[in-house]
C-alpha positions as CSV (number, residue, x, y, z in Angstrom):
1,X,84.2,99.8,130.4
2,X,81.4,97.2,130.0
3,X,79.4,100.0,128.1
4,X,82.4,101.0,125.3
5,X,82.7,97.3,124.9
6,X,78.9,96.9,124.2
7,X,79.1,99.2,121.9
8,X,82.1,98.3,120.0
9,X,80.1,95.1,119.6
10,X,77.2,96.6,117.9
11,X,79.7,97.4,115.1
12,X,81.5,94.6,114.7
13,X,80.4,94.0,111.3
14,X,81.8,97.3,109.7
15,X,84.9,96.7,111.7
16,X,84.9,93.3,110.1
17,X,84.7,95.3,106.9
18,X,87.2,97.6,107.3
19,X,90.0,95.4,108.2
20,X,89.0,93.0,105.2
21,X,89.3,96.3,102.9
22,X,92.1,97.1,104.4
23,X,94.1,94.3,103.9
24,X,93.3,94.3,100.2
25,X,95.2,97.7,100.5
26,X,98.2,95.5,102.4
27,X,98.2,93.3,99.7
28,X,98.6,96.0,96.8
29,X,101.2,97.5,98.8
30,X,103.1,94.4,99.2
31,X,103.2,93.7,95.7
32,X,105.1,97.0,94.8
33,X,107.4,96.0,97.3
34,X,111.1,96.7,95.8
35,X,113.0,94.5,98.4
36,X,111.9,91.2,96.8
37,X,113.5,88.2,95.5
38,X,114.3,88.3,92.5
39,X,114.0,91.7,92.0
40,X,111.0,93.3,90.3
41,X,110.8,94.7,87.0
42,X,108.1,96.8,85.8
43,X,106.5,94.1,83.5
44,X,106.0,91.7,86.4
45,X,105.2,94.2,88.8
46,X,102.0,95.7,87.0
47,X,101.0,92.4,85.8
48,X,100.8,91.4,89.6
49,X,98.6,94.6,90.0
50,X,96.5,94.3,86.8
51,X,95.5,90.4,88.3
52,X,95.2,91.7,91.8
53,X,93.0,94.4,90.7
54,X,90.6,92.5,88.7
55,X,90.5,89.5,90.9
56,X,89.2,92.3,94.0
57,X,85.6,92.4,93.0
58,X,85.7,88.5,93.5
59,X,86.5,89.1,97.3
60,X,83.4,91.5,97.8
61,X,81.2,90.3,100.5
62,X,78.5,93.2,100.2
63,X,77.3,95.9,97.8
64,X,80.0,98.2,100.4
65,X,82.9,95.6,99.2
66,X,82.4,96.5,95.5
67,X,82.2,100.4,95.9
68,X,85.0,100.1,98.0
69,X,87.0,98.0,95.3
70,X,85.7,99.8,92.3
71,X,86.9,103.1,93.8
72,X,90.3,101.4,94.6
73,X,90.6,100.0,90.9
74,X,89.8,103.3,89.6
75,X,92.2,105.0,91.8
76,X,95.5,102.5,90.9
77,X,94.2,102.8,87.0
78,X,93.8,107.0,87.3
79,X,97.7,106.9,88.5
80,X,99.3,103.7,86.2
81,X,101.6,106.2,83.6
82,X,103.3,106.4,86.7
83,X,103.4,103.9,89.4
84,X,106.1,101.6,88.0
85,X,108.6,104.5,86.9
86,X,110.9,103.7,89.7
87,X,111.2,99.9,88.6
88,X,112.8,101.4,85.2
89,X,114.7,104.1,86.7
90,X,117.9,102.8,89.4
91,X,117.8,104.8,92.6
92,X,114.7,106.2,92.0
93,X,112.1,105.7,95.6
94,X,108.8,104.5,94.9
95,X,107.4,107.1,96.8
96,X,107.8,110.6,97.1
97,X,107.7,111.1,100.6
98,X,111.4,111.9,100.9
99,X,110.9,114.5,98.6
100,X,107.8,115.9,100.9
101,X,109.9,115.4,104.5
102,X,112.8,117.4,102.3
103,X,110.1,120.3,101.3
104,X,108.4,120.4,104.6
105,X,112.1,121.1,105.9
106,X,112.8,123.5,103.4
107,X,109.8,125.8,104.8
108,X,110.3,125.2,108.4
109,X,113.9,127.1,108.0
110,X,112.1,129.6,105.8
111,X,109.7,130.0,108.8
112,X,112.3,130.3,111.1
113,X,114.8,132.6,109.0
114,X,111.2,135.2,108.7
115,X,108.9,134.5,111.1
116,X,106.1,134.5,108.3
117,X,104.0,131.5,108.3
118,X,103.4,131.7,104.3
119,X,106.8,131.3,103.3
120,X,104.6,130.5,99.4
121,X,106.7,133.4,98.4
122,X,110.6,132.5,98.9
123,X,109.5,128.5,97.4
124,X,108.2,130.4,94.1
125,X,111.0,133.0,94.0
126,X,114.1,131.0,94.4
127,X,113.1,127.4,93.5
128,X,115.5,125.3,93.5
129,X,118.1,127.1,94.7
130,X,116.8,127.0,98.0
131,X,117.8,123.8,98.4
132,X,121.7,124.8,98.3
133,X,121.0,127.2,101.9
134,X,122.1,125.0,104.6
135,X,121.1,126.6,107.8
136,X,123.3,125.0,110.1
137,X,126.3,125.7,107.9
138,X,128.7,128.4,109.4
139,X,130.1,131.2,107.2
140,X,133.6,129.3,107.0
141,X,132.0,126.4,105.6
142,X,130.1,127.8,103.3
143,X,133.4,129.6,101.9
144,X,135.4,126.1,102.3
145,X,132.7,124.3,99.9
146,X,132.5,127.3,97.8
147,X,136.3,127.2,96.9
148,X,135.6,123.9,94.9
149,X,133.3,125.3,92.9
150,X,134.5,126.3,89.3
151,X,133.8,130.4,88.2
152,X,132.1,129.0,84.9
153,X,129.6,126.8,87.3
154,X,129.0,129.8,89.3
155,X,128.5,131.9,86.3
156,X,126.0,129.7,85.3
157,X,124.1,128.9,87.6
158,X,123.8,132.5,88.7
159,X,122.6,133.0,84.8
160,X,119.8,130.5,86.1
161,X,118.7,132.1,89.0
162,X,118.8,135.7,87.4
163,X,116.4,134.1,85.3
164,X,114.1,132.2,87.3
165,X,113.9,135.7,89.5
166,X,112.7,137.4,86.1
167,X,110.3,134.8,85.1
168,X,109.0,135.5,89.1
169,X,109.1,139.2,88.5
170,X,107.4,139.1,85.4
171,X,104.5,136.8,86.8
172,X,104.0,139.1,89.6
173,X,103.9,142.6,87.4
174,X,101.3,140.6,85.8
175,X,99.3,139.2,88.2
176,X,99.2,142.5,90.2
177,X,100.4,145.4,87.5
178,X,98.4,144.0,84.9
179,X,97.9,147.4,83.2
180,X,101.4,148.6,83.2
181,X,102.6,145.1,82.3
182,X,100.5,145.0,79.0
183,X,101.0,148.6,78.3
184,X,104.8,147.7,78.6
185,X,104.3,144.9,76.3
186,X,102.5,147.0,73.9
187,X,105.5,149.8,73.8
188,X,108.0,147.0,73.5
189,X,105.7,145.9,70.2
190,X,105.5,149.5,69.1
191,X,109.4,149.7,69.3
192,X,109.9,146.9,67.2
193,X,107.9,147.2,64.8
194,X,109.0,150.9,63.8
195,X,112.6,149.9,63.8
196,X,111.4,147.2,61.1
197,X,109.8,150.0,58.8
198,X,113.1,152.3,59.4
């Protein structure tokens, strides 16, 4: 024990370090924080950051500090188009790990439903309309929630998914039928351009 302790010593100055450039990333965090009073609007939420951020090199200690702060500035600045959309948009999340937890659940049933580990394949092919499969939704439910839905909706949005299978279909003859799929092209061409001259 006495040894791990002696040795945590000898590096208490990076550990100094790291929590001090840690909290600047505490701080930012804070400030995008959506729960405050009054509420924050975009304007005054990335004019708190823009200060923030150009007030961090002033709370360098070391040469570390700065790179550390440079790369941070240069990080919030790479991503600014879009950090204060949700301040402008009601009910949007500031984050998008909801979204993420939602996807990673998405290919957990797709794992389970094929046993494949890639389940790349289903995501690509079926988009969004994956997100409709419930897994734990019985066969009678799935007709009870299917009643409400109108034949033009269904109509529709079968139209969609015919499509975004063709897109997928087309992307794959051409990614791994490239031949055939230009060839086919080319015929298409042909045809069309002798029924012009007819």
């Amino acid at each position: 024990m006495i040894t791990t302790v002696d040795c945590r010593l000898s590096f208490t100055v990076e550990i100094t370090q790291i929590e001090r450039q840690q909290q600047w990333l505490i701080d930012l965090e804070r400030l995008f924080d959506p729960e405050q009073q009054p509420p924050p609007t975009r304007p005054l939420i990335s004019q708190a950051v823009d200060r923030y951020l150009r007030q961090l090199p002033n709370r360098c200690e070391d040469s570390v500090d700065h790179v550390v702060a440079a790369h941070i500035g240069k990080i919030f600045r790479s991503f600014w188009w879009g950090l204060f959309t949700c301040y402008d948009v009601d009910g949007l999340p500031r984050t998008n790990n909801d979204l993420e937890r939602f996807m990673r659940f998405l290919k957990s049933a797709q794992r389970r439903i094929s046993g494949r580990l890639n389940v790349h394949d289903p995501m690509i092919r079926y988009g969004p309309f994956l997100a409709f499969l419930d897994q734990q939704e019985t066969e009678a439910q799935l007709l009870e929630r299917l009643v409400h839905v109108s034949h033009e909706a269904f109509l529709h949005e079968r139209q969609a998914l015919e499509t975004s299978l063709l897109h997928e279909q087309k992307r794959h003859r051409f990614l791994y039928h490239r031949q055939d799929y230009l060839a086919d092209l080319e015929q298409q061409w042909a045809n069309i351009v002798n029924t012009q001259e007819s």
